[in-house]
C-alpha positions in Angstrom: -25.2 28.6 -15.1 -25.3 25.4 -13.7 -28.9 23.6 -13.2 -29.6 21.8 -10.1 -29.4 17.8 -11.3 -32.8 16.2 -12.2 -31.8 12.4 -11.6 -33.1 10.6 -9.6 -31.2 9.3 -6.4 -32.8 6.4 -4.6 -30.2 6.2 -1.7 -30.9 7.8 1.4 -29.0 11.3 2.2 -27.0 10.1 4.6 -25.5 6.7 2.8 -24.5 9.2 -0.1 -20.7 9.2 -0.3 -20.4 13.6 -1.0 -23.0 13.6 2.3 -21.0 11.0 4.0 -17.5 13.0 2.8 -18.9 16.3 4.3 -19.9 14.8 7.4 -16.4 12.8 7.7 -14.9 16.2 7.0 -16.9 18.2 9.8 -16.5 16.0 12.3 -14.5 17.0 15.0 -11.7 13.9 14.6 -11.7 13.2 11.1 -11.5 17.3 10.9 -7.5 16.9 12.3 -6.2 15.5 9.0 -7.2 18.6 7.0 -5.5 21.2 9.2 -2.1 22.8 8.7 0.4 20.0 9.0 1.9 21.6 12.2 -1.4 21.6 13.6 -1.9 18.0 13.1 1.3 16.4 14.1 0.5 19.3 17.7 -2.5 17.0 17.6 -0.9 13.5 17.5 1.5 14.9 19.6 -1.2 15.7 22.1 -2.2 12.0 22.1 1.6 10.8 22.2 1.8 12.7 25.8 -2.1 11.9 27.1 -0.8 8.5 26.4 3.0 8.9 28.2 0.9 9.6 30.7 -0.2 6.2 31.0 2.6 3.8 29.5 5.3 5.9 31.5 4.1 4.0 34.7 4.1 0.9 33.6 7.5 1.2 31.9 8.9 2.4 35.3 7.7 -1.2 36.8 9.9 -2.4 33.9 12.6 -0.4 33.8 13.3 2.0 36.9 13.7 5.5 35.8 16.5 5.9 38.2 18.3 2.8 37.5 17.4 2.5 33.7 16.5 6.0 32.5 17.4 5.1 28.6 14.8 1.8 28.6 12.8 3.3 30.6 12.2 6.6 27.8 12.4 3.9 24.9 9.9 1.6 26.6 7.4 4.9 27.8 7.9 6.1 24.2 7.2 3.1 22.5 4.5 2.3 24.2 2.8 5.4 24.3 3.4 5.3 20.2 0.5 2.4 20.4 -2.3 4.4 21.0 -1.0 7.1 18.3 -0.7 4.6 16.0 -4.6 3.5 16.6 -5.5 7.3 16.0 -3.4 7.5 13.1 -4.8 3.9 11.6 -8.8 5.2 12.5 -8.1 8.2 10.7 -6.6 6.0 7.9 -9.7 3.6 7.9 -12.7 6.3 7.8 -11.0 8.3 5.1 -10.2 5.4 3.2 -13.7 4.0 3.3 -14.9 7.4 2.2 -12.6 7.6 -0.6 -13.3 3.9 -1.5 -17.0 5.0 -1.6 -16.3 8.4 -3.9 -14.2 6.4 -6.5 -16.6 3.4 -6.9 -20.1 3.6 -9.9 -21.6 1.8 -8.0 -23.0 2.5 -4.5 -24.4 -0.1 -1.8 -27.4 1.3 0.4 -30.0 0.1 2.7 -33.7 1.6 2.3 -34.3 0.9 6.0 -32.2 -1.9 8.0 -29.5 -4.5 7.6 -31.5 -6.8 5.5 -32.5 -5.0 2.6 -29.3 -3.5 0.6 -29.6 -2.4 -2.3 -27.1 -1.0 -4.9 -27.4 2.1 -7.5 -25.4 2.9 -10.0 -24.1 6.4 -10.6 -25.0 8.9 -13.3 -22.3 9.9 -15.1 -22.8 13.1 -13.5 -22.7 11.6 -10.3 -19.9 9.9 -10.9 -17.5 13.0 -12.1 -18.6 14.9 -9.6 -17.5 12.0 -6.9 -14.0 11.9 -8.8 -13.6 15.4 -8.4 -14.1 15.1 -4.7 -11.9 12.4 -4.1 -9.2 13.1 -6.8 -8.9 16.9 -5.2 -10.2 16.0 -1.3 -9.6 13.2 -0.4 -6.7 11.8 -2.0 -3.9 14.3 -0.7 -5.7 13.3 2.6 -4.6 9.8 2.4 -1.2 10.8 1.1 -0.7 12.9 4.5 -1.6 9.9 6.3 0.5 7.2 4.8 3.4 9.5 5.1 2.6 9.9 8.7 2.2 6.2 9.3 5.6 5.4 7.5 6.9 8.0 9.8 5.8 6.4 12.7 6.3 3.2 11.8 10.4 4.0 10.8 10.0 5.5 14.6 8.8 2.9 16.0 11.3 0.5 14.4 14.3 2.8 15.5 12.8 2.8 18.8 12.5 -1.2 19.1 16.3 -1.4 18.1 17.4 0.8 19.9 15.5 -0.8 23.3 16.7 -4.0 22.4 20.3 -2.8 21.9 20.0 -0.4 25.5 19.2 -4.1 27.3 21.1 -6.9 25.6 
């Protein structure tokens, strides 16, 4: 039977990196990256549209629709593709930082503002328990999302050559 730990943990509850994980986890954005993988690209495919939405318009005072339909998909696509690409990178970041915080001994805090940081080091307890988290969490999280960013980033690149070849 495990017993609940005795240390000692001076940071606040909230700057604690397994509090800060299940918080990261919960939250309604972060959340997207741990559902099935067909549920998450339905997500970022959600954004890709919202955000055709808006680039298609502009494209078309680039590139009529009826004149230039090919740049005119390319240019709505691509440009759409920027604002997935800043959801896919913000999911990146605060999963990342989490993970960055799980892995490390030692953890930076603040007792009550800005001013007054502090820094603990973890119990070996602590610390396994942190590694655990991240090794069996968090770390096939970050997998999914630099697959998806190398995805999008081949996509993008195939979608700027092939732009550039439709107008020169």
């Amino acid at each position: 039977m495990n017993q609940p730990s005795t240390i000692f943990c001076p940071v606040p509850p909230e700057q604690q990196p397994v509090n800060e994980y299940q918080e990261l986890a919960q939250s309604w954005f972060f959340r997207w990256v741990t559902l099935s993988k067909w549920q998450f690209a339905f997500k970022l495919i959600q954004i890709w549209v919202l955000s055709l939405i808006i680039c298609a318009p502009i494209s078309a005072a680039s590139f009529l629709p009826q004149e230039a339909c090919l740049p005119f998909l390319l240019s709505s696509g691509l440009g759409a593709s920027l604002f997935f690409t800043f959801a896919l990178i913000r999911l990146y970041l605060g999963w990342s930082y989490i993970g960055d915080r799980l892995k490390k001994t030692k953890i930076v805090y603040e007792e009550s503002s800005w001013y007054d940081g502090q820094i603990w080091e973890k119990p070996l307890e602590f610390y396994q328990r942190d590694q655990l988290i991240f090794q069996y969490q968090v770390q096939p999280i970050l997998r999914r999302l630099n697959k998806s960013l190398i995805l999008l980033f081949s996509l993008i690149c195939s979608g700027l050559l092939a732009l550039w070849i439709t107008i020169h």
